[in-house]
VOGU-3710 file (C-alpha; in Angstrom, 3 decimals, decimal comma):
1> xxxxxxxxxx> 0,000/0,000/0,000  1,268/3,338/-1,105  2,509/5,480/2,009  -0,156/8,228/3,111  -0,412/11,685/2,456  0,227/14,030/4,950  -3,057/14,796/7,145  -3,918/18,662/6,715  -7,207/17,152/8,995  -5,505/17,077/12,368
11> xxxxxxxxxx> -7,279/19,016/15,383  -5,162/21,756/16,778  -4,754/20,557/20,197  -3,226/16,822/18,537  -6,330/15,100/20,309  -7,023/12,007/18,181  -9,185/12,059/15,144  -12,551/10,251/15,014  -13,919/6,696/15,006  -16,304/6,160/12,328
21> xxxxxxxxxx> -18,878/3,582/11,133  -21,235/3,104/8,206  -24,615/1,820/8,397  -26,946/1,253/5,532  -26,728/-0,850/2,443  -25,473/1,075/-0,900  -28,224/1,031/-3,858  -25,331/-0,352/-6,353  -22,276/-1,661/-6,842  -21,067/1,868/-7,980
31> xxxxxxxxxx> -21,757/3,596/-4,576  -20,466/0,478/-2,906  -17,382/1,330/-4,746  -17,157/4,878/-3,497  -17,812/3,959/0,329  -15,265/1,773/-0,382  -12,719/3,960/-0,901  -13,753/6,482/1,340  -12,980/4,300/4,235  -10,108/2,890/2,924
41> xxxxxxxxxx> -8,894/7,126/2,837  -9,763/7,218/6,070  -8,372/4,286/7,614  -4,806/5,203/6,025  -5,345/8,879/7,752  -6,112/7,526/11,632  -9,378/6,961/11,455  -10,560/3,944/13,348  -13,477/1,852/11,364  -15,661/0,449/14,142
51> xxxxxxxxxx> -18,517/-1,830/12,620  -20,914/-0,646/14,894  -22,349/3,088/16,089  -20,819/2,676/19,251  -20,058/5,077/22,247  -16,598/6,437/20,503  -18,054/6,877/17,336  -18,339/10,367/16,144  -18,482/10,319/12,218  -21,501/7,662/11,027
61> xxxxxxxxxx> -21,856/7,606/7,210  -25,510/7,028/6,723  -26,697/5,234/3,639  -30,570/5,421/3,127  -32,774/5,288/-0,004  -33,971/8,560/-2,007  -37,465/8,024/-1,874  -37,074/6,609/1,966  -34,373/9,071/3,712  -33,636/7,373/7,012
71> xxxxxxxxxx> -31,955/9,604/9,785  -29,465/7,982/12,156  -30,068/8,879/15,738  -27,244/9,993/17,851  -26,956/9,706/20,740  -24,397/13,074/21,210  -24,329/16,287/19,751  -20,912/15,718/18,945  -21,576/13,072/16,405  -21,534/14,016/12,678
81> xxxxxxxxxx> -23,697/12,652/9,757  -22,746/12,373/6,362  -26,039/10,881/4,895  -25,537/8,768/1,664  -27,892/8,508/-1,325  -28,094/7,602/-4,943  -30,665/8,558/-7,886  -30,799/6,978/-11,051  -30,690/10,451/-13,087  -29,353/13,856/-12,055
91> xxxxxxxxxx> -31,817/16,948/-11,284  -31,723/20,159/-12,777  -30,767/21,645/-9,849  -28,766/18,946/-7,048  -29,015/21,096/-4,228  -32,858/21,795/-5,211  -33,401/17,527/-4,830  -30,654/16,802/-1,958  -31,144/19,657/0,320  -34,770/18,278/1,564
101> xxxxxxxxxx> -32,941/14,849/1,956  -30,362/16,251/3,609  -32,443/17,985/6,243  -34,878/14,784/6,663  -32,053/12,558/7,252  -30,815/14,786/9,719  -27,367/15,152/8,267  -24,465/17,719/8,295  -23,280/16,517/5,067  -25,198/15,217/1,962
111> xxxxxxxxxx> -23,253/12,679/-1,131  -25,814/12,760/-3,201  -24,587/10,036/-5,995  -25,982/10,042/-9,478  -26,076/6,801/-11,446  -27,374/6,652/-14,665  -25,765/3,477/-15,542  -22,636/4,586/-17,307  -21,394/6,928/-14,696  -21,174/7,456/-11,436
121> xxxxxxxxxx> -21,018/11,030/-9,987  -20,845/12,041/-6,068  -21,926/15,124/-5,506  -22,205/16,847/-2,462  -25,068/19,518/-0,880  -24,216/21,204/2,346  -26,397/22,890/5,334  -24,867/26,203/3,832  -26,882/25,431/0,849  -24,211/25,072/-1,316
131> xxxxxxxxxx> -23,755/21,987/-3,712  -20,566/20,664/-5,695  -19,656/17,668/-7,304  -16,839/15,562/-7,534  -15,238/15,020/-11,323  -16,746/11,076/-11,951  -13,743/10,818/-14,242  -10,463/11,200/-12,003  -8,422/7,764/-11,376  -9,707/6,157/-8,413
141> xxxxxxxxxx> -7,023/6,962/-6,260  -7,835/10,821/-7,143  -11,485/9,941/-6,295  -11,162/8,614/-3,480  -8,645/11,223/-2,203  -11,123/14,084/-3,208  -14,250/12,322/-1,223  -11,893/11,958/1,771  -10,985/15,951/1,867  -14,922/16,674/1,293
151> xxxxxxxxxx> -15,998/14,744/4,830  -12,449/14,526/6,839  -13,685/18,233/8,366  -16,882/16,252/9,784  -14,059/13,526/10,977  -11,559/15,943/12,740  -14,073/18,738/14,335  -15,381/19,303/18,178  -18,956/21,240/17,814  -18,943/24,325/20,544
161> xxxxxxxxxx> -22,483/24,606/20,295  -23,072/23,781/24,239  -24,415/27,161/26,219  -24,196/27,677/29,887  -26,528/30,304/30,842  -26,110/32,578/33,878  -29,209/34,678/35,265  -26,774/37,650/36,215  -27,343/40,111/33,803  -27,483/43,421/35,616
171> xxxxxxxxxx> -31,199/44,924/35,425  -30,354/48,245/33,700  -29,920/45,454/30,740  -33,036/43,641/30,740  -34,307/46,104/27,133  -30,770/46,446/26,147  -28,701/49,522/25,485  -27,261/51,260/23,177  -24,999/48,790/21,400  -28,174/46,273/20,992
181> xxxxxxxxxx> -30,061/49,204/19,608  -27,177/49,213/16,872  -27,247/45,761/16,402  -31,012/45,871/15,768  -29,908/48,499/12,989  -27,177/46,060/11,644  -29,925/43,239/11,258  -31,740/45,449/9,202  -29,691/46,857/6,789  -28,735/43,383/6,147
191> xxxxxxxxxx> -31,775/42,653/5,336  -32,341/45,412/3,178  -28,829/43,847/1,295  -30,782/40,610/1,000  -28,178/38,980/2,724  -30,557/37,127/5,483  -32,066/34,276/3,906  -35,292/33,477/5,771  -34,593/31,026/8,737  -35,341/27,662/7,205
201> xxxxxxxxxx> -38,141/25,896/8,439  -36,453/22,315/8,930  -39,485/21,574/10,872  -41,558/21,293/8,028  -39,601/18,073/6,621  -39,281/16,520/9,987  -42,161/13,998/11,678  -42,649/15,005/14,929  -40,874/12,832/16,463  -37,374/13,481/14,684
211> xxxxxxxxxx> -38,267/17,175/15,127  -38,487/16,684/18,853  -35,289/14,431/18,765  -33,428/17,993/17,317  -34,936/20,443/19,412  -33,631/17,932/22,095  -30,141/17,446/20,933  -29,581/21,374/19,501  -32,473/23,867/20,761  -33,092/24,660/17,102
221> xxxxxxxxxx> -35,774/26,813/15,658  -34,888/26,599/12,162  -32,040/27,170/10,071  -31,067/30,732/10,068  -28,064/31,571/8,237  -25,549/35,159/9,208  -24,773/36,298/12,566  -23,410/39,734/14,298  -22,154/40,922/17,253  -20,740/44,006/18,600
231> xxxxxxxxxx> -17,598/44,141/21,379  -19,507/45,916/25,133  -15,938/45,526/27,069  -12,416/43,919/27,272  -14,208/40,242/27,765  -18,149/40,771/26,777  -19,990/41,219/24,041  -23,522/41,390/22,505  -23,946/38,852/19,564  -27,340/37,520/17,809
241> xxxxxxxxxx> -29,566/34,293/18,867  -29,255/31,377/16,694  -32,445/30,255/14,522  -33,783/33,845/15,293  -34,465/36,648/12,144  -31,818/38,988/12,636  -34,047/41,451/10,751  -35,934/41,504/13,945  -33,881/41,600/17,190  -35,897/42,440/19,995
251> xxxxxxxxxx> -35,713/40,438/22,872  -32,779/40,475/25,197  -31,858/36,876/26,257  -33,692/35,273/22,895  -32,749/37,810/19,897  -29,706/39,286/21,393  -27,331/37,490/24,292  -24,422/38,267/26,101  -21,729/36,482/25,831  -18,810/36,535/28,948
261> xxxxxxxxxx> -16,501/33,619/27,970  -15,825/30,229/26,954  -15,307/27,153/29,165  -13,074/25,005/27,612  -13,668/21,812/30,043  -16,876/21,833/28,576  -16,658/22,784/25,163  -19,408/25,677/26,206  -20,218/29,569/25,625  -21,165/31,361/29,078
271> xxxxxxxxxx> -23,631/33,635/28,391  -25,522/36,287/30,904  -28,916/36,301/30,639  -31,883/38,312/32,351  -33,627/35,999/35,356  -37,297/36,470/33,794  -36,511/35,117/30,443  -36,651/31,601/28,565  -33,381/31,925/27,269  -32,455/31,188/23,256
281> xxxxxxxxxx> -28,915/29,675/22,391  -26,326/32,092/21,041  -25,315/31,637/17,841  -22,968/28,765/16,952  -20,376/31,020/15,674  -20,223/32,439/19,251  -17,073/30,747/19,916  -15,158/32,485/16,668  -16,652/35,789/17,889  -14,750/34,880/21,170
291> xxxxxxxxxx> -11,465/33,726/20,041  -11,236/37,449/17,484  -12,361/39,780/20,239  -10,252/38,105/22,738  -7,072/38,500/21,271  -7,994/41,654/18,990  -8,859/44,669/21,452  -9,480/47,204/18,353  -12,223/45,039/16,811  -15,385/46,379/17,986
301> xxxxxxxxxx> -18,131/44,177/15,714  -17,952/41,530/13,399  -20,788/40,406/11,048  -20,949/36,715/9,110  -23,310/36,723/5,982  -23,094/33,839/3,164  -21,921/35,531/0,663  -18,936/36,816/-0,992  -16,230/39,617/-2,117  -13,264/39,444/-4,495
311> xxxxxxxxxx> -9,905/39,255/-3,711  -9,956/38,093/-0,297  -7,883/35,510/2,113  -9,900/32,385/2,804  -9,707/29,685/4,511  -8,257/26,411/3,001  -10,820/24,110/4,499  -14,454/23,759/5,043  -15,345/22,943/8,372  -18,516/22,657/10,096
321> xxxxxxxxxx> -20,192/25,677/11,667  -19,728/25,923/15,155  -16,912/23,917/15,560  -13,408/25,007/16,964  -11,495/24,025/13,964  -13,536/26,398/11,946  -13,259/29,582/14,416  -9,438/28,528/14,460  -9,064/28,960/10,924  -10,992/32,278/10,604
331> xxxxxxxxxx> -9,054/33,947/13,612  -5,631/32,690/12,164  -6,791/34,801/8,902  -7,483/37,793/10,827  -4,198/37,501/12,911  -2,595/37,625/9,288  -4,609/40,502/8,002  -3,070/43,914/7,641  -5,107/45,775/10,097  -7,207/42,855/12,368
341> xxxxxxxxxx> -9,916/45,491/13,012  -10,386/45,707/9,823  -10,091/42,364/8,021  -12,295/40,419/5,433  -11,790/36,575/5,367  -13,557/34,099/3,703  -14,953/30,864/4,582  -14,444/28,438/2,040  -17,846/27,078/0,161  -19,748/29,415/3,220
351> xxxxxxxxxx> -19,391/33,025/3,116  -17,581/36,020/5,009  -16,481/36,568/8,241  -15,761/40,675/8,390  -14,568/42,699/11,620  -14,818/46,429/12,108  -13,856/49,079/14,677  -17,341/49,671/14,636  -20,637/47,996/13,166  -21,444/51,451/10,575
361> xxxxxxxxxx> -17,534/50,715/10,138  -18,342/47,300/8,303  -21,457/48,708/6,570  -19,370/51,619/4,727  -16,653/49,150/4,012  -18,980/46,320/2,342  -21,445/49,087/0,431  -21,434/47,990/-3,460  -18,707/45,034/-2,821  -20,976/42,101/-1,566
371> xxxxxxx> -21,304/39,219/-4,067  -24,643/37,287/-2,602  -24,133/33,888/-4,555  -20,751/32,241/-2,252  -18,347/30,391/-4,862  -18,241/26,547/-4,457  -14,770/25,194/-4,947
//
């Protein structure tokens, strides 16, 4: 066996990569083939194959039928899903066909294989709603190789998603202040950019009792997609809810939270919240919010909209939203940038991460530049 390539997949503190397993039976012989060589990638990488969804498994790849999409149940929020499927012709539009499958098979990751007896394409449709495919006509080895560097960020990423929430939020806070009152603004004028897709209701493709089986693992609401935040001190700031329309911000503790830190031990955001309020999760980039204000003291807000501007840094690798690996990547492109207040960095097949002295700072800076539709690569 030809010696492995070098792992650009490794998590930053060298903690070992994940244990996978694959359940469900492929449709042919040609996504057989593919699975095949998937986990043959990531066996030579240092991923352990376990034949079973264990207790140390946190990558399952989920095979399930088109017309039947099967979600696997996990047990943790920390496990990842890459749901497998294949259709005997390809749609006009693959994300248009695979995002509904993705969502009802409760997966972070969609291969969406086409098969139309003469070829076999992967292609793959993200949560971002973003779809790519995979050239059908590389050697295997390429093939393979190409699969592997689509789904190793689901196999080498801890989700910081977990919020601790602390009823301590002074009274004179309870409507906000000033800053929230700009964020409000900021929601807004995104809106009026057209740059806050409508949270999406993932509800609607869900039975009951899978939707109950979310809300209990994540808190979700929906899918909403963009976040912002604005710096209040040297450690807290104000950042938007996830699943909530940031064109409407209102509520302090649902729309709008404060965040004080991040507890490593428990992979958790510690947020201040008022006492008389059902609190809302911050949003799950709350933890690269953290790591830019933390070691940036002239970066006053940052916004994250899916979409796009030329001529920027970007990261080299996809990772999942709210997972360290991602807000590593991000901050070590705004550590690089000229002026960290002031830096533009993109997320690869996602969007933009921009910070500013100053929320109106990022507005003026963005006016006429913004490309809505992100690249795929």
């Amino acid at each position: 066996m030809a010696e492995a390539a070098p792992n650009p997949f490794v998590r930053i503190d060298g903690s070992p990569t994940l244990a996978f397993t694959i359940v469900g039976e492929p449709a042919s012989e040609g996504t057989r083939r593919l699975l095949a060589g998937l986990r043959q990638q990531l066996e030579r990488r240092g991923h352990e194959y376990r034949p079973a969804p264990d207790e140390g498994v946190g990558l399952v790849i989920n095979v399930f039928e088109s017309d039947k999409p099967r979600s696997f149940r996990r047990r943790s929020q920390a496990v990842f899903v890459l749901g497998v499927t294949e259709v005997p012709q390809r749609p006009e539009s693959v994300l248009h066909a695979g995002y509904p499958l993705l969502i009802r098979s409760l997966s972070n990751l969609l291969l969406y294989v086409v098969n139309d007896g003469s070829r076999v394409e992967p292609n793959f449709v993200t949560l971002e709603q973003g779809a790519y495919s995979v050239s059908a006509d590389l050697p295997d080895e390429e093939l393979y190789e190409a699969l592997y560097n689509r789904v190793a960020p689901l196999a080498s990423s801890r989700l910081v998603i977990n919020n601790i929430f602390e009823p301590d939020l002074p009274e004179e806070l309870w409507e906000g202040d000033e800053l929230t009152a700009e964020l409000r603004w900021a929601g807004q004028e995104l809106d009026k950019l057209n740059l806050l897709p409508a949270p999406f209701p993932i509800q609607e493709l869900l039975s009951e009792d899978e939707w109950r089986h979310v809300q209990r693992l994540y808190s979700l609401g929906g899918l909403s997609y963009g976040n912002l935040s604005v710096r209040k001190d040297d450690k807290t700031f104000w950042m938007s809810g996830s699943g909530v329309n940031k064109a409407d911000l209102r509520i302090i503790g649902r729309d709008i939270l404060l965040v004080k830190d991040y507890d490593p031990e428990r992979g958790a955001m510690i947020l201040s919240v008022p006492p008389n309020v059902k609190p809302n999760r911050v949003s799950v980039d709350a933890i690269e919010h953290w790591m830019i204000y933390r070691e940036h003291p002239s970066v006053g807000a940052i916004i994250h909209v899916h979409a796009w501007m030329d001529g920027i840094p970007s990261t080299e690798i996809n990772y999942p939203c709210g997972t360290y690996e991602l807000a590593h990547s991000v901050a070590q492109k705004v550590r690089e940038a000229a002026d960290p207040s002031r830096a533009v960095v993109g997320l690869r097949n996602h969007g933009l991460t921009i910070t500013g002295r100053s929320l109106r700072d990022i507005f003026e800076r963005i006016e006429g530049r913004i490309i809505p539709q992100v690249p795929m690569t």
